[in-house]
Structure formats: structure tokens, C-alpha cells
C-alpha positions in Angstrom: 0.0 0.0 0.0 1.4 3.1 -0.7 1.6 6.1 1.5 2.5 8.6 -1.3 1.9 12.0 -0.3 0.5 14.6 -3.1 -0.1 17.6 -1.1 3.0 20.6 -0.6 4.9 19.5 2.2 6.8 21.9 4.5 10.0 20.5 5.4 11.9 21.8 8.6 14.6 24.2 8.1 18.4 23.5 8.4 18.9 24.3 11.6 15.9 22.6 12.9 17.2 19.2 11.2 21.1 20.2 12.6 19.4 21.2 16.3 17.7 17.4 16.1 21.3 16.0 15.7 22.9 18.0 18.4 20.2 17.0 20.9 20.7 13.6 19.8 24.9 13.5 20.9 24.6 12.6 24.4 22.3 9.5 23.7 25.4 9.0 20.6 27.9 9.4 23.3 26.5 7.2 25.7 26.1 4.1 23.5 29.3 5.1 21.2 31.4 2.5 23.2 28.4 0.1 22.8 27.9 0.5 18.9 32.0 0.2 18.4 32.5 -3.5 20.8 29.0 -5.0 18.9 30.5 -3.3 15.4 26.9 -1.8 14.2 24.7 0.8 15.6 22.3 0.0 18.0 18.6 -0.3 17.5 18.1 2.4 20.3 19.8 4.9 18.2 18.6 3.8 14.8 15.3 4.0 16.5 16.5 7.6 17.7 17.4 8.7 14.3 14.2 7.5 12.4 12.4 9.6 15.0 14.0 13.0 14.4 13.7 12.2 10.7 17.3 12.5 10.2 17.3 9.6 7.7 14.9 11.4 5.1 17.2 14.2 4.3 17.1 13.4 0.6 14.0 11.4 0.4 11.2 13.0 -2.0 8.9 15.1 0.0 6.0 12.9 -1.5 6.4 10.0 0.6 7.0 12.2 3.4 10.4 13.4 3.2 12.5 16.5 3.3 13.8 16.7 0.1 16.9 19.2 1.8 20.3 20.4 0.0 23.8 19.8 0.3 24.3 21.9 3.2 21.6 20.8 5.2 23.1 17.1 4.6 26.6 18.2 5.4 25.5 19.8 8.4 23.4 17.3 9.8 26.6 14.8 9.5 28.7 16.7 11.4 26.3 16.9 14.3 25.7 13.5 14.3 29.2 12.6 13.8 30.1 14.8 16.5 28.2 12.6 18.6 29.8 9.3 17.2 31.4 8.5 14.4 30.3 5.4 13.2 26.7 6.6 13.4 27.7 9.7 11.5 29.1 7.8 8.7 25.8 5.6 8.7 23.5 8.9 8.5 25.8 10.2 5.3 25.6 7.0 3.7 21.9 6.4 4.1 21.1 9.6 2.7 23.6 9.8 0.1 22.0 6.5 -1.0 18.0 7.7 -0.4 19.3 10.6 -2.7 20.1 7.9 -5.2 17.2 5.6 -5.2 15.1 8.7 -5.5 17.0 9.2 -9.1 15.7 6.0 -10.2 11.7 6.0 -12.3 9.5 6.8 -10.2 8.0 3.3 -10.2 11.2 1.9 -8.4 10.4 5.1 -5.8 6.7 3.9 -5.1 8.5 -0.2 -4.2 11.1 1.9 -1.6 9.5 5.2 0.2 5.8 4.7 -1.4 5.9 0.7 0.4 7.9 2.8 3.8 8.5 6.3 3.7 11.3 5.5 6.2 13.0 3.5 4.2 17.0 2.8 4.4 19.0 2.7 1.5 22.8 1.8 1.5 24.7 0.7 -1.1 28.3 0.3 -3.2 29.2 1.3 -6.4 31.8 -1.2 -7.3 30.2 -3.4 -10.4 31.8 -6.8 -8.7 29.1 -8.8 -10.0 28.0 -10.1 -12.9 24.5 -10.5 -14.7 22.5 -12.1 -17.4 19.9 -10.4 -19.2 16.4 -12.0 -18.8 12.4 -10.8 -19.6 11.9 -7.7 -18.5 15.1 -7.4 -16.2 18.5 -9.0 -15.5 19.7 -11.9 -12.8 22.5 -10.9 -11.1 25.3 -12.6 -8.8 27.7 -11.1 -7.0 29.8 -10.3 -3.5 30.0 -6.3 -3.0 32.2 -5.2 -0.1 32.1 -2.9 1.8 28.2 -2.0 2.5 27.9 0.3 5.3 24.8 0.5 7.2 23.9 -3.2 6.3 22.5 -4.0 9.4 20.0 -1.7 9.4 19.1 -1.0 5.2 15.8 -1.8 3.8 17.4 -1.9 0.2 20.4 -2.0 -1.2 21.6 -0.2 -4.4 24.4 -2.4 -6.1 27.0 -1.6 -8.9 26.7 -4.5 -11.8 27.4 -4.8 -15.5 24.6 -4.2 -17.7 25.0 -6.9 -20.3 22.4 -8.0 -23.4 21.0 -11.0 -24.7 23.9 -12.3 -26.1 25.7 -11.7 -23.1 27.8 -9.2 -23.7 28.4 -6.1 -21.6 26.9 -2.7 -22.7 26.8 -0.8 -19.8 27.7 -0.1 -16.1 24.6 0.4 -13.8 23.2 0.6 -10.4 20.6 -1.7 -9.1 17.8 -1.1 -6.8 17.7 -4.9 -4.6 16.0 -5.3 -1.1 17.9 -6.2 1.7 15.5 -9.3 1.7 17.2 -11.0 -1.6 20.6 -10.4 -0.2 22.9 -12.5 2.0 25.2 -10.8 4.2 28.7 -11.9 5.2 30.3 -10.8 8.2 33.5 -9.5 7.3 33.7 -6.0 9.0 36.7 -6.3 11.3 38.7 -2.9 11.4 40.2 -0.3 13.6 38.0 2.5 12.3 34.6 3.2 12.1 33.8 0.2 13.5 30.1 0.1 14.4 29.6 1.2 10.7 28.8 -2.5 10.4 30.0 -2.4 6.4 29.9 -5.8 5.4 29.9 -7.8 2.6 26.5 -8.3 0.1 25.8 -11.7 -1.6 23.3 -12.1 -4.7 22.8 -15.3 -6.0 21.0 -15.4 -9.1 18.7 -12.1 -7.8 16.2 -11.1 -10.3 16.5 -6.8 -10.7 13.5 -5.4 -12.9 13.9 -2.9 -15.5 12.6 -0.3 -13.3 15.2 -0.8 -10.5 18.6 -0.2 -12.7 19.9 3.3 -13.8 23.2 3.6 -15.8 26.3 5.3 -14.1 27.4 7.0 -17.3 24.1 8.8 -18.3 24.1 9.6 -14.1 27.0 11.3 -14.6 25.8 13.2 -17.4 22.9 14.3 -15.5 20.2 11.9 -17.4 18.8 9.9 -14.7 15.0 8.4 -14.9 13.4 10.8 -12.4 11.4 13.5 -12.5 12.6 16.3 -10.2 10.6 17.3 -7.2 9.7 20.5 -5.7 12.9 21.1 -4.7 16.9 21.1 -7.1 18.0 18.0 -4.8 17.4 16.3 -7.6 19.0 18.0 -10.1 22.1 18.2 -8.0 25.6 16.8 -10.0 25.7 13.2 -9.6 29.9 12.4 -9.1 29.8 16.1 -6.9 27.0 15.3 -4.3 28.6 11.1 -4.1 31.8 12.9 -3.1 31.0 15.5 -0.7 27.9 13.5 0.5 30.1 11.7 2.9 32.9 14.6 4.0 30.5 16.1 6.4 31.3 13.3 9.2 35.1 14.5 8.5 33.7 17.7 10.1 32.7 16.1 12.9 35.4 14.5 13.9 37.5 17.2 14.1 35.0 19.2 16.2 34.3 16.3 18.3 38.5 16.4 18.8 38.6 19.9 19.6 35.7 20.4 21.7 37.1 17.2 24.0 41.2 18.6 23.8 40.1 22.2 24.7 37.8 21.0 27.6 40.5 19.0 29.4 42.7 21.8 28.7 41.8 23.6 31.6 42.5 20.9 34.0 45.2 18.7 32.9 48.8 20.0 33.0 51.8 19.8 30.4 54.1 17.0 31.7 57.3 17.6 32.9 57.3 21.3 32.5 56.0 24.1 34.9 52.7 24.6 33.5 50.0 23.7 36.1 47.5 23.5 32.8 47.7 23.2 29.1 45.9 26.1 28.5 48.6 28.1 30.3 50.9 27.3 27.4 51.8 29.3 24.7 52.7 26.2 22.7 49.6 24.8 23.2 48.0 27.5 22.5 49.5 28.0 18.9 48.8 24.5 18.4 44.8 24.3 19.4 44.4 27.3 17.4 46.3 26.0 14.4 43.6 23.1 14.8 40.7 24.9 14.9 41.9 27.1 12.1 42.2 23.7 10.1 38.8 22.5 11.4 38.0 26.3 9.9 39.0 25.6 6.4 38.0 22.1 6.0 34.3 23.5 7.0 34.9 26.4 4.6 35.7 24.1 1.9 32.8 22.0 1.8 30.4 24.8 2.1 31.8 26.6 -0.8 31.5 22.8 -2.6 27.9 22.2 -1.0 27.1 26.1 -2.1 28.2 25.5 -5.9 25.8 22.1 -6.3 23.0 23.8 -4.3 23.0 26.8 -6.3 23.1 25.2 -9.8 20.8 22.8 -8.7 18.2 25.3 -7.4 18.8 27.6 -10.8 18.1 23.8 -13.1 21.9 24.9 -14.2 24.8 22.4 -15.2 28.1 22.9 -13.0 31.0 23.4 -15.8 34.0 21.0 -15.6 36.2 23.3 -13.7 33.7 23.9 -10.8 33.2 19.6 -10.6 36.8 19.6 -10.3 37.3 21.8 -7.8 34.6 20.4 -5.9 36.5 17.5 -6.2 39.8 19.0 -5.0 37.4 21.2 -1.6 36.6 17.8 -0.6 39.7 16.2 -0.7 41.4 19.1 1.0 38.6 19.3 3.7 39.7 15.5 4.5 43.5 16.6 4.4 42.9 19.6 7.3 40.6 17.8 9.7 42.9 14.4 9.5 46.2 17.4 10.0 44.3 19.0 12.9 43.2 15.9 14.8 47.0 14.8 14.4 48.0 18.0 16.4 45.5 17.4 19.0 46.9 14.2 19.9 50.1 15.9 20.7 48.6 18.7 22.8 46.5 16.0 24.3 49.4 13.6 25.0 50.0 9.8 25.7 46.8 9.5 27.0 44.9 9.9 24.3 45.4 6.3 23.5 43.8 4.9 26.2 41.1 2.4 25.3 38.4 4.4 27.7 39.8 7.6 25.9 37.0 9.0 23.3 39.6 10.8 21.4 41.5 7.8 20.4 37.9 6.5 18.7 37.8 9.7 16.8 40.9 9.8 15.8 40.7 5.9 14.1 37.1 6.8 12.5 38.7 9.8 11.2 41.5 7.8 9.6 39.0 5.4 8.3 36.5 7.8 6.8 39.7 9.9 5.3 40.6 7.1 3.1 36.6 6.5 1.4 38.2 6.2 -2.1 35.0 8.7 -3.4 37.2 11.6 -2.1 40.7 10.1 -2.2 43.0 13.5 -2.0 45.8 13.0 -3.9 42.9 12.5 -6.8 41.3 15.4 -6.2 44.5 17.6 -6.9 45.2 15.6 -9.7 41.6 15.8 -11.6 41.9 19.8 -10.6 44.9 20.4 -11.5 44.7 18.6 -14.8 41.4 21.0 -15.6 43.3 24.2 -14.3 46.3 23.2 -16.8 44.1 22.4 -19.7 45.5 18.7 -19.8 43.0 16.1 -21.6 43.7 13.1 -20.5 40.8 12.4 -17.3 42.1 9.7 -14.7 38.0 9.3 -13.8 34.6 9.7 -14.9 33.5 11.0 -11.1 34.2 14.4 -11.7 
């Protein structure tokens, strides 16, 4: 049955959504140690989450959601990854991957948020699978690593070859799957964002209709299957939003790093020196504000990044080449200062921020984790922006 709904919609504002997260960090805080040891996030948050409607960021505000931007997803991240990171990085993915689904015909949107407007969709782009064209569809097998947010997705979006009848490959596509047609294997055993519970997918032989694939290559060129809503979300650059969709924990962390190193500040002293506190020191003093001013930029970054999507979005414009690079290049750059200024707090901060009961040590390992998502790999970044800024030819990726 569906629960479609066809009147205007009033969705809450941006800093309605971001005050939902930040009221939300002590209950993160309190089970963060929780969601890490049993490596997913707990049902009592999840349950948390649904409530304050922080998973329908980029859901279609006919089945009920809010149909935001790219600022407002960004800066309801951060709050939530302030809080934890693991559950952060779940609330980017989810509604990075709501966004998607919602690009799909709108009859693959009625069998996701029409069936439960509070549907969860998570997903992975890599096409390690392979499929066989049938009536009115394709069967696909395949393993997909690494899906976060499996514990807790209602469907799953999966990167496969589009092949035709006579088996040969034509394309590269996403498909739609539910969670209920997929085995999951429990493979998640790292040192960072470890209650992201990002394990592996199995399809065996899973039948995907028409309506529930969408090529990657026309994504990128902005022909997807959907009609837009109300709203530019959906008009937004597909490689641009997938990249900085999931920087906005990144902000979090470092906040989260900051807000505990300056706090403890006032109490705990520098070792072997005269200072009775850290916060009497000069050098320490240079060093928290170095960080902050890194924390600074990296938020700086992303807004300029979320601002250029938004705003071409919202006018039904195209982003030129040079403006997806540099988007590119923010986001990259954003990961580069936050990952830089966590590393300084650790040495204003000292030895004992490695203790297991220490939060900062968590932050810093999520951190290190999310700063490696190959979406927004750096060192790429540069490259794709500094090939465009030079005028050289030769792309190193389509996800620009």
C-alpha cells in the first residue's frame, strides 16, 4: 500500500534538522562505546534517528520526506558525527544513497518510500558482479564489499554490468535490490569506524526489474530516470553530491576532537614542564588554534563545494567542468585539514589519548577510516583539478 503523499509539504529548516542531531549527541555518546564493541549501531539509536527524521534528508517530499540540500546534509553529518562516528558515517551513507534511489523511475520510488517512507537505503558502487539479461530485467550474482549500514538498510543499491541477450556487456549500472534477496557476510573487522557494520552483500541469481537499474554513465551526465521534485536536490551533480555526501562526518570528527582537547585543557597539566594547565601554554595555545583554524578551512571548503551544487541545482543549471573539479579538489582538501588537525591534538593531548576508555582515540581511528573512502581520495582530487586548471586532456575518472 502506498503512503504517497500529493499535497505541498513543509520540510523543517536546516537548523531545525542540525538542532535534532545535536540534541541527539549525548544518547550518541553514551552508546558510542556500545555501537563500536558489537561493530553496528544499535537499534536504540537507529530508533532515535528515524524519530528526528534524520534519515529522510534526501528522500522526496511525496512520501513524506525533506527533500533538503547539500548543506543541510553536510550539516546534519557533522552533528551526528560529533556525537559518534560510526553513526555519523551511517546517516551520510543512508542519505547519500535515499538521494540515489530517488533518481531511479518513479516506479522503483513507489516499491522503496511509497511501500515505507522510512525507508534505508545503503549501497556500493563497485560493479563486482555479474548479470545475465532475462524478460523484462536481469539476474545478477555477485559479493559487493564494503556496505555500510547493512545492518539496518531496507534496500540496497548495487554496482553491476549491464550486459544484453547475447551476453555481452553494454553498460555499467546501479541496481535497486532489497535487503531481503541479499545474503550478508560478516566481514567488518577494522580499527575505524567500527560500528559502521559495512559488510559484505551476496546475490545469487537475484532477479532486478527494469525499473530498478539506472546507468552510471548517463548519471554522470545528468540523465537519470526521475522526474525532479519540488525542490533542485534532484537536479544536484551526480559524481559532486557522491563525493561530498560523505565529507561532512570528516567535520565532525574534528570538532568532536577539539571540543574534548580544549575541555581537558583547563584541568590537565603539560608533563614535565612548569605549566599547572595546558591552557597556560603558549605552545599549546598555537597548536589548538592551528587546529581549529584547520577545522575552519576544512568546513569552509565544503560549504563553498555544497554552495556550488546547491545553487546550480536550485537555478536547473549544469556545473562546468572546472567547478566539478574543484569540488572535487574542496573535498579532498577538507579530509587533508581535519585528518592534519586531529593529528595536532593528539600531541597537545598527550600519551593519554590512546587509552582504550579515551573518546579521542575512537575519533581519531574513525577519522583515519572515513579519510581514506576512495569517493574523495586526496591526492585524486588535486590531480583531476589540477589537470582541468592546466588544460590537460587526459581524465584519470569519470567522477568528476
Amino acid at each position: 500500500m502506498t503512503t504517497t503523499h500529493t499535497g505541498p509539504l513543509l520540510s523543517p529548516t536546516r537548523d531545525e534538522l542540525v538542532a535534532r542531531a545535536v540534541a541527539l549527541q549525548p544518547l550518541l555518546r553514551e552508546h558510542a562505546a556500545t555501537i563500536e564493541a558489537e561493530r553496528r549501531v544499535t537499534d536504540e539509536v537507529i530508533d532515535a534517528l528515524t524519530e528526528a527524521g534524520l534519515f529522510k534528508l534526501t528522500v522526496p517530499r511525496r512520501f513524506g520526506g525533506y527533500e533538503t540540500d547539500v548543506r543541510t546534509l553536510i550539516d546534519v553529518t557533522a552533528a551526528t558525527a560529533e556525537g559518534d562516528g560510526s553513526t555519523g558515517w551511517v546517516v551520510a551513507v543512508v542519505n547519500t544513497c535515499n538521494w540515489l534511489a530517488s533518481l531511479l523511475p518513479e516506479q522503483a520510488q513507489e516499491d522503496v518510500f511509497g511501500a515505507d517512507p522510512d525507508a534505508r537505503v545503503t549501497g556500493v558502487f563497485s560493479p563486482t558482479s555479474t548479470s545475465r539479461k532475462v524478460e523484462g530485467g536481469w539476474r545478477v550474482s555477485g559479493r559487493w564489499y564494503y556496505n555500510s549500514g547493512s545492518s539496518h538498510s531496507s534496500w540496497s543499491l548495487l554496482g553491476m554490468p549491464l550486459t544484453d541477450e547475447s551476453g555481452e556487456v553494454t553498460d555499467q549500472a546501479m541496481a535497486l535490490v532489497p535487503r531481503t534477496d541479499l545474503e550478508v557476510e560478516d566481514t567488518w573487522f577494522v580499527s575505524g569506524l567500527q560500528g559502521t557494520a559495512s559488510n559484505c552483500l551476496i546475490a545469487e541469481d537475484v532477479f532486478v526489474p527494469e525499473h530498478r537499474v539506472m546507468s552510471v554513465p548517463n548519471a554522470i551526465e545528468g540523465d537519470v530516470p526521475a522526474d525532479h521534485g519540488p525542490t533542485g536536490l534532484y537536479r544536484s551533480p551526480f559524481s559532486p553530491l557522491l563525493v561530498v555526501g560523505l565529507a561532512g562526518a570528516q567535520l565532525g570528527f574534528g570538532r568532536a576532537a577539539l571540543k574534548f582537547v580544549v575541555e581537558k585543557a583547563a584541568t590537565k597539566p603539560v608533563p614535565y614542564t612548569y605549566y599547572e594547565t595546558q591552557a597556560e601554554s603558549v605552545g599549546v595555545q598555537l597548536q589548538v588554534a592551528e587546529a581549529a583554524m584547520k577545522i575552519d578551512t576544512a568546513h569552509l571548503h565544503l560549504h563553498r563545494a555544497a554552495a556550488d551544487i546547491d545553487t546550480a541545482a536550485e537555478r536547473g543549471e549544469s556545473l562546468d567542468l572546472l567547478t566539478r573539479a574543484r569540488v572535487r579538489a574542496d573535498t579532498g582538501h577538507a579530509i587533508s585539514n581535519v585528518l592534519s588537525a586531529i593529528d595536532t591534538l593528539l600531541h597537545v593531548h598527550g600519551g593519554g589519548s590512546f587509552a582504550s576508555v579515551n573518546p579521542l582515540q575512537r575519533i581519531w581511528r574513525d577519522a583515519s577510516a572515513a579519510g581514506r573512502h576512495a569517493s574523495a581520495t586526496p591526492v585524486v582530487g588535486a590531480e583531476v583539478y589540477g589537470k582541468v586548471l592546466l588544460g590537460v586532456p587526459e581524465g584519470i575518472t569519470p567522477f568528476v
